[in-house]
N, C-alpha and C positions, 0 to 999 in steps of 0.2 A: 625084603626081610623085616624092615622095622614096622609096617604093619601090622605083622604077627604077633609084637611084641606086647605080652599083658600087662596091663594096668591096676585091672582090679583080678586081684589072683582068687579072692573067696568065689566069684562069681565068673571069670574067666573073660574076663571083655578085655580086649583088645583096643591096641593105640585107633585102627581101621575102622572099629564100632563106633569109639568117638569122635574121630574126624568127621567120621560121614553125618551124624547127628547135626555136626557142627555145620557143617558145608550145607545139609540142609535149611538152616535157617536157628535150629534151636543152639540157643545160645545163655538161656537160663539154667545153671546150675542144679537148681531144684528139678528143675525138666529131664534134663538126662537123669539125675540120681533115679526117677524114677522109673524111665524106662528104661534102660540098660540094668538098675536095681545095683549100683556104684555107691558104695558105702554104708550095705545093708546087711553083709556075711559077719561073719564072725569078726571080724578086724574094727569094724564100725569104722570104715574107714581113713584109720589112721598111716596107710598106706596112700590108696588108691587116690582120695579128694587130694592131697597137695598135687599130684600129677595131674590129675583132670584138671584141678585150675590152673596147671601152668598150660598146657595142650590149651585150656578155653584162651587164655592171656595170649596166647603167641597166634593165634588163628584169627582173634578179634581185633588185634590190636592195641587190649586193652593192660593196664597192669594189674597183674596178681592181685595186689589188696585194692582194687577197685573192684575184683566180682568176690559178693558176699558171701562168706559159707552158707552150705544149705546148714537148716535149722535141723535137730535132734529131736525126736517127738518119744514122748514120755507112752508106756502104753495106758491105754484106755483105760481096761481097768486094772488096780492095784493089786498085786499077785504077793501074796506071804512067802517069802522065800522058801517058808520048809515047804510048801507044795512044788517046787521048783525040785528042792534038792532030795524030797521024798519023806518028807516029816512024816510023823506019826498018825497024823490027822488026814490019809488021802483018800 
């Protein structure tokens, strides 16, 4: 049953998606964020990465603040909030 259990709830990945990443070899942070896509819903997040890095810590052997958060990428280009939220200007 606790493989079933989700991790990242925006995007639906499971403890069993990340084990197995894990067990395959990948073990970069950044790596899973992107192929599972763990920290990319609406949460940004603030849920899901402290569980994946404690799953990455307990599987590697490593501790917690030894694997580095993945980085935040700003977007490309700069977007006016009122075209976002439907200014006058669309």
């Amino acid at each position: 049953m606790s493989g079933k259990v989700i991790i990242c709830r925006c995007n639906d990945v499971t403890i069993d998606e990340i084990e197995a990443l894990i067990d395959e070899g990948v073990t970069d942070i950044e790596e899973i964020k992107r192929l599972l896509r763990i920290g990319m819903g609406p949460c940004q997040g603030r849920t899901c990465i402290p569980l994946v890095l404690s799953i990455l810590a307990k599987r590697t052997g490593k501790k917690p603040e030894e694997i580095p958060l993945p980085r935040a990428r700003v977007p490309i280009r700069p977007v006016r909030v009122g075209v976002i939220v439907g200014g006058d200007d669309e």
